[in-house]
N, C-alpha and C positions, 0 to 999 in steps of 0.2 A: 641881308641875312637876319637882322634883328625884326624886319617887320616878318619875314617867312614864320619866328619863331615866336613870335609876337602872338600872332593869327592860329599858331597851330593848333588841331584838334586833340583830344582823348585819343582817338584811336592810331592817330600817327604821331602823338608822342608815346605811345606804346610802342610801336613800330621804331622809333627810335634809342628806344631805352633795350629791345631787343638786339639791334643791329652793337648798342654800345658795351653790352652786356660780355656781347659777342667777342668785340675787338677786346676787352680787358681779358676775357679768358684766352683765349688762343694763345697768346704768349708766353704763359707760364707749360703750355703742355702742346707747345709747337714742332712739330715732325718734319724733317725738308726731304719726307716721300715723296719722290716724283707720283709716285704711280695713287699715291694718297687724294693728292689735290687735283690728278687730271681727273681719276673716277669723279672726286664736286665735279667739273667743271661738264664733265660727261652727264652726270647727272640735271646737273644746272639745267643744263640745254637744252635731254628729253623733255622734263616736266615741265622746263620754262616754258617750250613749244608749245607743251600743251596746256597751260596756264593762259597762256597768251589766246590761245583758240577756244577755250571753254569760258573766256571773258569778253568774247568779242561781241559788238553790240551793231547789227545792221545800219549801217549809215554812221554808227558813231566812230571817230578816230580815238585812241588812248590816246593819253600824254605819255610823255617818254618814260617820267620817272615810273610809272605806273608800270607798264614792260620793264623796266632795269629790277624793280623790286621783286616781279614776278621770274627772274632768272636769278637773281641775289637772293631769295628764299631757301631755295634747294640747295642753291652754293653750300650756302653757311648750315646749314641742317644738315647736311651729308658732311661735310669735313669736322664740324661741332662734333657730329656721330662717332665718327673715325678716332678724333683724337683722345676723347673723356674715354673709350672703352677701355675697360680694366683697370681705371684709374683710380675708383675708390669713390666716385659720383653717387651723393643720392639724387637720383633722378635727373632732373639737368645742375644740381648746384655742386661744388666741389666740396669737399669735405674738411680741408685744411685750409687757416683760416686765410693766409693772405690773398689768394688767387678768389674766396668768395669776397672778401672785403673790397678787392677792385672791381669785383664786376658789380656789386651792392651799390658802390662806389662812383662808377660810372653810369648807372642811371641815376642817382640819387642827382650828379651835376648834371642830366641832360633835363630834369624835372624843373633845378635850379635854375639853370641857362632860359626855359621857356618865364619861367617865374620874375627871373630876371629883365628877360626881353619885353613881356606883357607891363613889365614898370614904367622900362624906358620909352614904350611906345604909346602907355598914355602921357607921359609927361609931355612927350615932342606935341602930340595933340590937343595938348591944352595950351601949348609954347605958340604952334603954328596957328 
């Protein structure tokens, strides 16, 4: 795990600073709608389907994560959608302060953790 984040790119520590963004909001303005999270999961699944077909490359296989991401998009975009409405959101950030300071928060340590990791895994390489 530390060489994965060691290695990681710009654009998939974005991708993760999204995903953690995500997990720190949800919990402050969490709904136990059944019918809330099947529509994600309905959704998920159209666009994921067709995500997954509008990337497909003749002869090439995806990696798995790359499909799980492409179905985890819409998840989190359509229930993120569902639950901030009428909430008082500017735009995608919350307005009051603790619920924006954890999701700030939570990529601020996924930035750290890579920062972190890229320490530890030149030290081990100058060890080894």
């Amino acid at each position: 795990m530390i060489a994965y984040f060691a290695r990681l790119s710009i654009p998939k520590l974005v991708l993760w600073c999204y995903l953690a963004w995500y997990l720190a909001i949800v919990p402050f303005y969490f709904e136990p709608s059944l019918v809330l999270w099947l529509s994600a999961l309905g959704i998920a699944g159209l666009i994921g389907c067709g995500l997954v077909f509008a990337t497909m490359a003749p002869g090439q296989k995806q990696e798995r994560w790359t499909k799980i991401r492409l179905f985890l998009f819409p998840f989190c975009v359509s229930s993120y959608s569902a639950l901030i409405k009428g909430k008082g959101f500017f735009l995608l950030f919350p307005t009051e302060a603790r619920p924006l300071l954890a999701g700030v928060g939570a990529c601020v340590g996924v930035v750290c953790l890579r920062w972190v990791c890229r320490g530890i895994g030149g030290k081990e390489k100058a060890a080894g």
